[in-house]
C-alpha positions in Angstrom: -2.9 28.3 -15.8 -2.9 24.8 -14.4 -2.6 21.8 -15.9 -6.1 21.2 -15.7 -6.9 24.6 -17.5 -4.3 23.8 -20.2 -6.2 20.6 -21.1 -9.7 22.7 -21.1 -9.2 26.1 -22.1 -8.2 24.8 -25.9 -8.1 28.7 -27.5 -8.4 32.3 -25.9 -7.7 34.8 -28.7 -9.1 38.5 -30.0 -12.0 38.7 -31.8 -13.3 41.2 -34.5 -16.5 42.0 -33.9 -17.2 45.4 -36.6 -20.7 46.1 -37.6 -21.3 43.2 -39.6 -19.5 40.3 -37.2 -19.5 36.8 -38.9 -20.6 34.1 -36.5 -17.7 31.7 -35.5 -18.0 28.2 -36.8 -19.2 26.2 -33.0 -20.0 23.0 -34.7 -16.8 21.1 -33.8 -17.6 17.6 -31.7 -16.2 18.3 -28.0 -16.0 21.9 -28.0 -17.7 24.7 -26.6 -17.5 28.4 -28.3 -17.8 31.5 -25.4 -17.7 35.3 -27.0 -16.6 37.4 -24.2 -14.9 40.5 -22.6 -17.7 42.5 -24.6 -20.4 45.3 -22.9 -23.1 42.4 -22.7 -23.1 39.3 -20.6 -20.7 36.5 -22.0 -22.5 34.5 -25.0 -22.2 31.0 -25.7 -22.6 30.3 -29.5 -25.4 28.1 -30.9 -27.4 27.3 -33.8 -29.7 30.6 -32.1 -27.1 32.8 -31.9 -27.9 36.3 -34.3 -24.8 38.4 -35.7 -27.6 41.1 -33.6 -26.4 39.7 -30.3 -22.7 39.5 -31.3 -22.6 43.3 -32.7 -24.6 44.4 -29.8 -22.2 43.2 -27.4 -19.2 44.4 -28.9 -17.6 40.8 -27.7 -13.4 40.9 -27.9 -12.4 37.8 -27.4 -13.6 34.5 -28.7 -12.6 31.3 -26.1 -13.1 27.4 -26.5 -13.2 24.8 -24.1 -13.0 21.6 -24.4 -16.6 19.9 -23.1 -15.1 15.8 -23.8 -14.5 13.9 -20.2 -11.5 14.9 -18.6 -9.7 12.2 -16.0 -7.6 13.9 -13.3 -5.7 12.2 -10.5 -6.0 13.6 -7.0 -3.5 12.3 -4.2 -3.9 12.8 -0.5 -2.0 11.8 2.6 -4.5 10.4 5.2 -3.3 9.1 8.7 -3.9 5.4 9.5 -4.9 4.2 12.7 -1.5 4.1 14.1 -1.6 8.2 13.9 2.2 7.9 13.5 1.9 6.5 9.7 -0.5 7.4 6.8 -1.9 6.0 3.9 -1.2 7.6 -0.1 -4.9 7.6 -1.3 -4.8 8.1 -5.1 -8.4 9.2 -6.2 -9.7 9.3 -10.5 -12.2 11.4 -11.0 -14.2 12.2 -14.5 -14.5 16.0 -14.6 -16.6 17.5 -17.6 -17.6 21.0 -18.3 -21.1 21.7 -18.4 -21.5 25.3 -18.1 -18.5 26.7 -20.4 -19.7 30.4 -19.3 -19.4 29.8 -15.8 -16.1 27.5 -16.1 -14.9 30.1 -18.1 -15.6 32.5 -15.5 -13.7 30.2 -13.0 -10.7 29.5 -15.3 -8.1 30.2 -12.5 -10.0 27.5 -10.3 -7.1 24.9 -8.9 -8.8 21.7 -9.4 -6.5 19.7 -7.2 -7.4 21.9 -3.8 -11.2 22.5 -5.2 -10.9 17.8 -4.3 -8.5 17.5 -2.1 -11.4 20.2 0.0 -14.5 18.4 -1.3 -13.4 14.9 -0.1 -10.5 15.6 2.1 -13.0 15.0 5.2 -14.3 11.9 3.9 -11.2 9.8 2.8 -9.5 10.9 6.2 -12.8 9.5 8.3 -11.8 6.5 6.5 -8.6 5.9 6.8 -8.2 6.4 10.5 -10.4 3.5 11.0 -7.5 0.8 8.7 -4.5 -0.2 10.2 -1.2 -0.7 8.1 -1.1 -3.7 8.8 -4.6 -5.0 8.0 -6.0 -2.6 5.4 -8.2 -4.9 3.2 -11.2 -2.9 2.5 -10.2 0.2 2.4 -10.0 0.6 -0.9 -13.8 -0.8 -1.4 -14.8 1.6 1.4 -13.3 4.7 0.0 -14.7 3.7 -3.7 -17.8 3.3 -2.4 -18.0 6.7 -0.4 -16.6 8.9 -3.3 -18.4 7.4 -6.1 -21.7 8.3 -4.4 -20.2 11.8 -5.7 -22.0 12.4 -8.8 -22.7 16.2 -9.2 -23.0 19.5 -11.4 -21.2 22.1 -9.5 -23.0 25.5 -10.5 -20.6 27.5 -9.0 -17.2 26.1 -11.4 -19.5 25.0 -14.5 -18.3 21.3 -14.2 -19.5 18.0 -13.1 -17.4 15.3 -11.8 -17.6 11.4 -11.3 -15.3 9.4 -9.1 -14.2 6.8 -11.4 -11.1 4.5 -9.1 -10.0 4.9 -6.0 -6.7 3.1 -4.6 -5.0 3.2 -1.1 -1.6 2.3 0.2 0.7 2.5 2.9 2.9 5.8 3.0 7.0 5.4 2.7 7.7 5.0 6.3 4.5 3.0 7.0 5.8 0.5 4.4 9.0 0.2 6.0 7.4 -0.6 9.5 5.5 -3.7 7.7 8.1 -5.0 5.9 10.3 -4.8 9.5 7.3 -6.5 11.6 6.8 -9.0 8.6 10.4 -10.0 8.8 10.2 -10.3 13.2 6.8 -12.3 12.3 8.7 -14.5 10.1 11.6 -15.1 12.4 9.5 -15.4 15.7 7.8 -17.8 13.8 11.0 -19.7 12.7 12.4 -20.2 16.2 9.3 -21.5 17.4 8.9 -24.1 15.0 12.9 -25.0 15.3 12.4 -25.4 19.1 9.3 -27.1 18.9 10.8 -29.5 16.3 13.5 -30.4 18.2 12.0 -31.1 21.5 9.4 -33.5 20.0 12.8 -35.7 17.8 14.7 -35.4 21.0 12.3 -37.1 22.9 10.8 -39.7 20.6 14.5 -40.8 20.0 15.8 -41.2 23.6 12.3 -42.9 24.7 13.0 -45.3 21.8 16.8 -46.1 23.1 15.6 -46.3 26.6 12.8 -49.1 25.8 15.8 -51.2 24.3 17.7 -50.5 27.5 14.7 -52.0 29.3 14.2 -54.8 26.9 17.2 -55.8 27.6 18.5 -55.2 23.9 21.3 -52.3 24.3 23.4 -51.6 27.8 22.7 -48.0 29.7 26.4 -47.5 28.6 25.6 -47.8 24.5 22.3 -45.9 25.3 24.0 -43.1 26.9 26.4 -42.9 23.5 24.1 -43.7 20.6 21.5 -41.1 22.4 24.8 -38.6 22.3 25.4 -39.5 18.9 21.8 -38.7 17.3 22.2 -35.3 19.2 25.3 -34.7 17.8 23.7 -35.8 14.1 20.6 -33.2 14.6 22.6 -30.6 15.5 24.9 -30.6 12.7 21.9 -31.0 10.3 20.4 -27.7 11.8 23.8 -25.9 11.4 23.9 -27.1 7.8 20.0 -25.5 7.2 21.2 -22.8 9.0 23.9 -22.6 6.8 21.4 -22.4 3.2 19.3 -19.9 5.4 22.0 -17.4 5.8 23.5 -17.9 2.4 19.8 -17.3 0.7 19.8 -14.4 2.5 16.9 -15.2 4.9 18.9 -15.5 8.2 21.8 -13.3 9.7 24.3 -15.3 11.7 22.8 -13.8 14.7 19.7 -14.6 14.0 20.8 -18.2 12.9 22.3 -18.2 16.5 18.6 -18.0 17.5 17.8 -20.6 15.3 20.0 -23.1 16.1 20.4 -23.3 20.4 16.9 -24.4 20.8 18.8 -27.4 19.5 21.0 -28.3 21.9 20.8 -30.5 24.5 16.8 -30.7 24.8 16.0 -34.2 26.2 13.8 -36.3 28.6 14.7 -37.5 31.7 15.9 -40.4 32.7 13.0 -43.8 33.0 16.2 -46.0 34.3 18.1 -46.1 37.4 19.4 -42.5 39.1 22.0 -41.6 36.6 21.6 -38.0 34.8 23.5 -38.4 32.1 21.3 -39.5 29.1 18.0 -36.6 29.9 20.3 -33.5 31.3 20.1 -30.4 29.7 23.7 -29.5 28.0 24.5 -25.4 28.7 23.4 -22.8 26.5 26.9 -21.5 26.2 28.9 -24.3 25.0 31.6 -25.2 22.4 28.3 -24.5 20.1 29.3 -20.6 20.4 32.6 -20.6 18.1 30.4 -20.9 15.1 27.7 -17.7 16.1 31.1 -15.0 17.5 30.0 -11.4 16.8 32.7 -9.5 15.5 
């Protein structure tokens, strides 16, 4: 027997059924009483039932089940839309015994194939339309296709009620978010760096350069104090590179990647024909001692 039977099929023991049979006590809250194995169909006992009808059918065995509202937990594996992951869909249904006869009759039923065949069709319709990475809804959509299932199945005696439904990305589906979260997250990082520094590069060396013009600083002391704030930024960005790798956010090659968008980004000239203040330093530089891959 299954675990579902075990919780359902309470008592299946012999029964004396002799000329004058005494009626088994079936007033018990939850409970259903079945005589069977007997030369007459299988009797349920009610207040109706006659010591006649039990002696007539020579019944053997007396059975309860267990009629209360039974939760069971069904679990499938349903592709996504990427057909190379899946989602775990974990489905609670309320299954009750209606017809103890007939259940009894069907006490060998497994209850996890008789769902995982009755919605199987549905929950994998479903999923194929969710990607892994954006699955908000599914959950909703699932819950509200299975809980339209509300039925008395005559042929297995018992009735059943989706009750929660709740969807998730598979093993190796949530390893493939967590990696393109992480890419996300670093794309994202190196972006904002280079974009950050472009913008302080060139608001600073405009600045020196309109004292130049004014008359306040020489090109030479330009040149130097513009080489000087570089030199300042960059060692600030090292240092946050620094906390990055040490919290565990960054590896030092990806702090490589995080830093160089750093170095030397500048404006060109506004004064004479000299290149020194607005050229570009080389992407390989001294820079490189602190980024060497083992």
């Amino acid at each position: 027997m299954n675990e579902f039977q075990n919780k359902l099929l309470l008592k299946d023991e012999p029964y004396q059924c002799g000329l004058f049979p005494q009626i088994p006590n079936f007033r018990k809250d939850g409970s259903a009483f079945v005589l069977t194995d007997g030369c007459n169909d299988d009797l349920r006992i009610t207040e109706r039932t006659t010591s006649r009808e039990i002696r007539q059918g020579r019944y053997t065995r007396l059975v309860e089940i267990s009629t209360k509202p039974y939760l069971t937990e069904i679990q499938f594996n349903a592709t996504a839309q990427e057909q190379a992951y899946s989602f775990d869909v974990y489905v609670k249904a309320v299954v009750q015994v209606v017809d103890p006869i007939t259940f009894y009759r069907n006490r060998n039923i497994d209850v996890d194939a008789y769902f995982n065949k009755l919605f199987s069709i549905d929950v994998k319709q479903i999923t194929r339309q969710y990607s892994i990475l954006n699955y908000g809804g599914l959950d909703r959509d699932l819950t509200q296709k299975l809980s339209a299932y509300n039925n008395v199945d005559s042929d297995t005696g018992f009735s059943y009620q989706v009750s929660m439904v709740d969807a998730e990305p598979g093993a190796e589906a949530r390893e493939y978010v967590s990696r393109a979260s992480k890419q996300q997250l670093e794309a994202s990082l190196r972006s904002q760096a280079k974009a950050l520094a472009t913008a302080l590069t060139s608001d600073y060396a405009e600045a020196v350069l309109m004292e130049v013009a004014e008359g306040k600083l020489s090109y030479e002391a330009a040149i130097l104090k513009i080489e000087q704030h570089k030199d300042s930024r960059f060692d600030k960005t090292v240092d946050d590179a620094v906390k990055l790798i040490d919290k565990g956010l960054l590896s030092e090659a990806q702090a490589k990647h995080f830093v160089l968008p750093g170095i030397g980004v500048g404006v060109e000239p506004r004064l004479g024909s000299g290149a020194g203040i607005g050229s570009t330093a080389p992407e390989n530089s001294a820079f490189d001692q602190f980024y060497e891959e083992g």
